[in-house]
C-alpha positions in Angstrom: -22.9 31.5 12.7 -19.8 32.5 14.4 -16.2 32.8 13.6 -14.8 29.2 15.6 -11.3 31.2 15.3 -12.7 34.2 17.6 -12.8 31.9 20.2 -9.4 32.4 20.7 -9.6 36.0 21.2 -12.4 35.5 23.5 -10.2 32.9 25.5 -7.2 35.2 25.5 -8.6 37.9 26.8 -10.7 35.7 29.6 -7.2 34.7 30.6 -4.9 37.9 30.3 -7.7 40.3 31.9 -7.4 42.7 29.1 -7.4 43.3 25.1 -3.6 44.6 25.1 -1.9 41.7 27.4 -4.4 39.6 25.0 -3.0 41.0 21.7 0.7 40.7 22.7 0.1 36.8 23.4 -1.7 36.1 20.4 1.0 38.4 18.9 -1.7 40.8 16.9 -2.9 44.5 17.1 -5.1 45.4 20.2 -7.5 46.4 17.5 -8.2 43.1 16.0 -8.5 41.4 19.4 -11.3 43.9 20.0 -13.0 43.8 16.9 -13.1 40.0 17.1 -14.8 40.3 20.9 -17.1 42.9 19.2 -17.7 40.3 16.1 -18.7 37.0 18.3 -20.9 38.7 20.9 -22.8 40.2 18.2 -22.4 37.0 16.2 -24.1 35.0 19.2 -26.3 38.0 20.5 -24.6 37.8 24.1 -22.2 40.3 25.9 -19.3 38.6 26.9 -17.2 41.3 28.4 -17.8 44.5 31.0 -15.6 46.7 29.3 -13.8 48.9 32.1 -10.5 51.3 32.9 -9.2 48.2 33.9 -9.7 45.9 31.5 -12.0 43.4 30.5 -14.4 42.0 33.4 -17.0 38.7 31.9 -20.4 39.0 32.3 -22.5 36.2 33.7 -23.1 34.8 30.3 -19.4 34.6 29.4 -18.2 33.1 32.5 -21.0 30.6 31.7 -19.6 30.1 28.1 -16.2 30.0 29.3 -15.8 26.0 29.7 -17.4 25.3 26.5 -15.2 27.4 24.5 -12.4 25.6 26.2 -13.9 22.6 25.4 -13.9 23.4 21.8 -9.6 24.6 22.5 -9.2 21.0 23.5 -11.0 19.6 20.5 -9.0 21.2 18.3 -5.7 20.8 19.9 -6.2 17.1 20.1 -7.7 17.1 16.3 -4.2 19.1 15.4 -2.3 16.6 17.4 -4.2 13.5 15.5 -3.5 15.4 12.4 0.2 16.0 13.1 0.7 12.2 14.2 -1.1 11.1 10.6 1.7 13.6 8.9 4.5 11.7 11.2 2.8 7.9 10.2 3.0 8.9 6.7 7.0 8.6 6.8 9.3 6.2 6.7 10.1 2.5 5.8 7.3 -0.1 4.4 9.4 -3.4 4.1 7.9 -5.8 1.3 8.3 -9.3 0.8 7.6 -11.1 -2.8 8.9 -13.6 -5.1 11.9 -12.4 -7.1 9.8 -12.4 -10.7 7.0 -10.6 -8.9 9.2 -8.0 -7.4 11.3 -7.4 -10.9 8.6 -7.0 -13.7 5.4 -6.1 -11.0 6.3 -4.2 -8.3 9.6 -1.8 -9.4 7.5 -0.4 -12.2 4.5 -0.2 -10.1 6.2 1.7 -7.4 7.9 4.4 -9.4 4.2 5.7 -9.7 4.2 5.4 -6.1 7.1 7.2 -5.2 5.7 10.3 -7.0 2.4 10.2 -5.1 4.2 9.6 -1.5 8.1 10.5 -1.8 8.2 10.4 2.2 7.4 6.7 2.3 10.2 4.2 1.2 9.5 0.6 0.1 12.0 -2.1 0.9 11.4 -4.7 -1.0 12.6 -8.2 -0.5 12.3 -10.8 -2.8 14.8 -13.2 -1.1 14.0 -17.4 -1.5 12.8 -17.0 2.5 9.8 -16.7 3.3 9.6 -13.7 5.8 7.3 -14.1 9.2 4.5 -11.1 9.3 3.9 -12.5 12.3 7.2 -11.4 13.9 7.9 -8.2 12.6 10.5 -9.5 9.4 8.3 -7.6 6.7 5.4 -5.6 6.8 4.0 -6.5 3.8 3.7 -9.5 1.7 2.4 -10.4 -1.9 2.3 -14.2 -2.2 0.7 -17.2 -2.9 -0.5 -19.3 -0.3 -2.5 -22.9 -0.7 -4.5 -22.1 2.8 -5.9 -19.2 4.7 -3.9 -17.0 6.6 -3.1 -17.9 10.1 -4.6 -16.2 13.2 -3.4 -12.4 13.1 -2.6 -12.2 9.5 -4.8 -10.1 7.4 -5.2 -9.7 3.6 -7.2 -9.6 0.5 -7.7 -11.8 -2.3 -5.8 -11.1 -6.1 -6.5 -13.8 -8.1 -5.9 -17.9 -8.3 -1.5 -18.0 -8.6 -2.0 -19.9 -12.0 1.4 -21.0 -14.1 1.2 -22.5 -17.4 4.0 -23.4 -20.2 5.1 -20.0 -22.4 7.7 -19.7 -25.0 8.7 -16.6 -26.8 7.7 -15.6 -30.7 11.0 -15.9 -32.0 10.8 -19.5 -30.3 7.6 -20.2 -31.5 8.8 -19.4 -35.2 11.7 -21.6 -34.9 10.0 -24.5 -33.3 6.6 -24.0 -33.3 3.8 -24.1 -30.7 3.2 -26.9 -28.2 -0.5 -26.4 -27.3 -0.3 -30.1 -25.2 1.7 -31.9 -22.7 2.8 -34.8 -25.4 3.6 -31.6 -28.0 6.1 -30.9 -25.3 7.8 -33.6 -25.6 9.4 -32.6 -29.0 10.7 -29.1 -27.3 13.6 -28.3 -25.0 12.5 -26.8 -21.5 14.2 -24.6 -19.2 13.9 -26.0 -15.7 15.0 -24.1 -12.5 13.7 -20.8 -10.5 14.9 -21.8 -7.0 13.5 -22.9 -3.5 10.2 -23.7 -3.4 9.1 -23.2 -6.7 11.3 -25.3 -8.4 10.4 -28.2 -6.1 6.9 -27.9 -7.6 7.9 -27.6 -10.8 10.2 -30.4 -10.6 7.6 -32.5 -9.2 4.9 -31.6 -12.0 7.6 -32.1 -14.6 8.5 -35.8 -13.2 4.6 -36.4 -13.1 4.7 -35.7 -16.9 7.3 -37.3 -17.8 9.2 -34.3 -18.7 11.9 -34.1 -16.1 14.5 -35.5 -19.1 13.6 -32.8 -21.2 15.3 -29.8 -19.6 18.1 -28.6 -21.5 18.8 -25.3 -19.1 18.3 -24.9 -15.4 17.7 -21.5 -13.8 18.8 -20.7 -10.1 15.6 -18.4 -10.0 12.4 -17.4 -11.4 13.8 -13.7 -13.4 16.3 -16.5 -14.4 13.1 -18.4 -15.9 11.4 -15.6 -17.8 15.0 -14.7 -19.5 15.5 -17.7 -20.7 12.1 -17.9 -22.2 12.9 -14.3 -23.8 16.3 -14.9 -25.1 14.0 -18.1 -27.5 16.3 -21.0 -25.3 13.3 -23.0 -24.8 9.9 -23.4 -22.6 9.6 -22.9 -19.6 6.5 -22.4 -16.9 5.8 -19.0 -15.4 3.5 -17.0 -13.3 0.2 -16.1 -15.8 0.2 -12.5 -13.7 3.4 -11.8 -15.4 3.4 -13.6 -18.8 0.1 -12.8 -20.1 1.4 -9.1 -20.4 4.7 -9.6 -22.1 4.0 -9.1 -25.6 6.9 -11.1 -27.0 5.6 -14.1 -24.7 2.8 -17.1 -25.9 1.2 -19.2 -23.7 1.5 -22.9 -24.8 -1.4 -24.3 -23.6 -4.2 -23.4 -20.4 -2.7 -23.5 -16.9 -3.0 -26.7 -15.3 -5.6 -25.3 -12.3 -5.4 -28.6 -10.4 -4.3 -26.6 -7.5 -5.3 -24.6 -4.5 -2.8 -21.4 -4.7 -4.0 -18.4 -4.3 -2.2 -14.7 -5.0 -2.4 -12.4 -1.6 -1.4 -9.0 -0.5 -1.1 -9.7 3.3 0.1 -8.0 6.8 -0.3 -8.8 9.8 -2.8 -7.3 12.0 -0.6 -5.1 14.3 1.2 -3.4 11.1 -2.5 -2.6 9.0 -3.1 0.1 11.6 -0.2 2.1 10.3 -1.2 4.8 7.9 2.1 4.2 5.5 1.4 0.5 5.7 -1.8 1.1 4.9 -1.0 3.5 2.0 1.5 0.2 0.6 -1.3 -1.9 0.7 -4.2 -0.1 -0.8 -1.9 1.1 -3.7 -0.4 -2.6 -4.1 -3.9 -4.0 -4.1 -5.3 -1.6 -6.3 -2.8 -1.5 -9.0 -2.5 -5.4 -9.2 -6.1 -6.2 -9.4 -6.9 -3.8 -11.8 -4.2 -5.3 -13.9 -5.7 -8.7 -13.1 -9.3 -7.3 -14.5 -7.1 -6.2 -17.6 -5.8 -9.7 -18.6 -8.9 -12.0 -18.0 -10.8 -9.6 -19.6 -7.8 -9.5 -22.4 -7.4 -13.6 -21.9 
């Protein structure tokens, strides 16, 4: 088997019409350019070259060898070009939209391992009440819980089901006990809040209960929730995702699963072909569904 690199001697000195004018383009000694000639014809058993005064003159075999070893210059320039393009793709901005609770105790830590791995990549992440359009270019990314399929030109895959359920911290729990029911609750103070849409289904759950008297504190948003429930204030619901790992936190009782809500890591379809977007996404699934493995296997 031959050299693929002496190919480039044996196109050099095709073109230049000698091993000297070959050896100053390739910028080399006019010793290696002939050894290499003298390595690949006796690597493939063919003369390649009529050495004269002149210079080099191809044989019939070489000039018949000629367009394939271009062909194999063109390969590699375009697989060096493909290469180089990968380098450029894997640089730049990943914009990532999530709920505020997800992006504070999931993602930040998450990404710090990230940042080692890929330090060219930079991850926006937004965790404003809006929910950003993949569709139209606002993020490029999105972890969040939808009650339906994506629409046409969304893509994603599947975390777990978006369960919430009723937590309170130890300190809490020694002061006031446990609730492990809905009419246990009823003796506790809850903190109500965590902004936009979530607290409009929480709100709604907690007048279904009969609860909706029994909030003592109300939280603009959902890292508002969870410090609440840390600082011992009272109950309130969060995301099962997050509060299962918090070792100071207890779940109250099972999630209510009477819903349809299901945890995502989306883009859209134009922005998955991206190699850095890609690189968000694989990492973000990864990392989030082995910790989802971790606590129903902990659970």
């Amino acid at each position: 088997m031959f050299d693929w690199n002496d190919l480039r001697y044996f196109l050099a000195v095709t073109r230049k019409g000698s091993t000297l004018a070959a050896a100053r383009d390739l910028n080399v000694s006019q010793t290696t350019v002939a050894r290499r000639i003298a390595a690949l014809e006796q690597a493939i058993g063919v003369p390649l070259f009529d050495r004269r005064r002149a210079g080099y003159a191809l044989t019939a075999d070489g000039e018949e060898l000629v367009p394939r070893a271009e062909a194999v210059e063109a390969a590699a320039r375009s697989f060096d070009g493909a290469a180089a393009a990968e380098v450029r793709e894997l640089r730049g901005v990943v914009r990532l939209s999530t709920e505020e609770i997800f992006s504070i105790t999931l993602l930040v830590p998450l990404f710090r391992e990230f940042r080692q791995m890929h330090p060219d990549v930079t991850v926006e992440i937004d965790a404003s009440i809006e929910l950003r359009d993949l569709s139209s270019g606002e993020t490029d990314v999105a972890l969040r819980s939808v009650s339906t399929p994506p629409p046409a030109g969304v893509v994603g895959r599947r975390l777990c089901e978006d369960n919430w359920s009723f937590y309170c911290s130890r300190s809490y729990a020694d002061a006031h006990g446990v609730p492990h029911s809905i009419r246990d609750l009823r003796s506790h103070e809850l903190i109500g809040g965590g902004g936009g849409n979530l607290w409009r289904v929480y709100s709604a759950f907690l007048e279904k209960i009969g609860m909706s008297e029994h909030v003592a504190m109300h939280q603009a948003s959902s890292t508002g929730l969870l410090a609440a429930v840390r600082s011992g204030f009272g109950i309130a619901v969060l995301p099962c995702l997050v509060a299962d790992d918090e070792p100071d936190l207890i779940r109250c009782m099972p999630p209510n699963r009477e819903h349809s809500r299901v945890m995502w890591v989306l883009t859209h379809e134009r922005a998955r072909h991206s190699a850095r977007v890609r690189l968000v996404t694989d990492f973000l699934y990864e990392r989030l569904k082995r910790r989802v493995e971790l606590l129903e296997l902990a659970s």
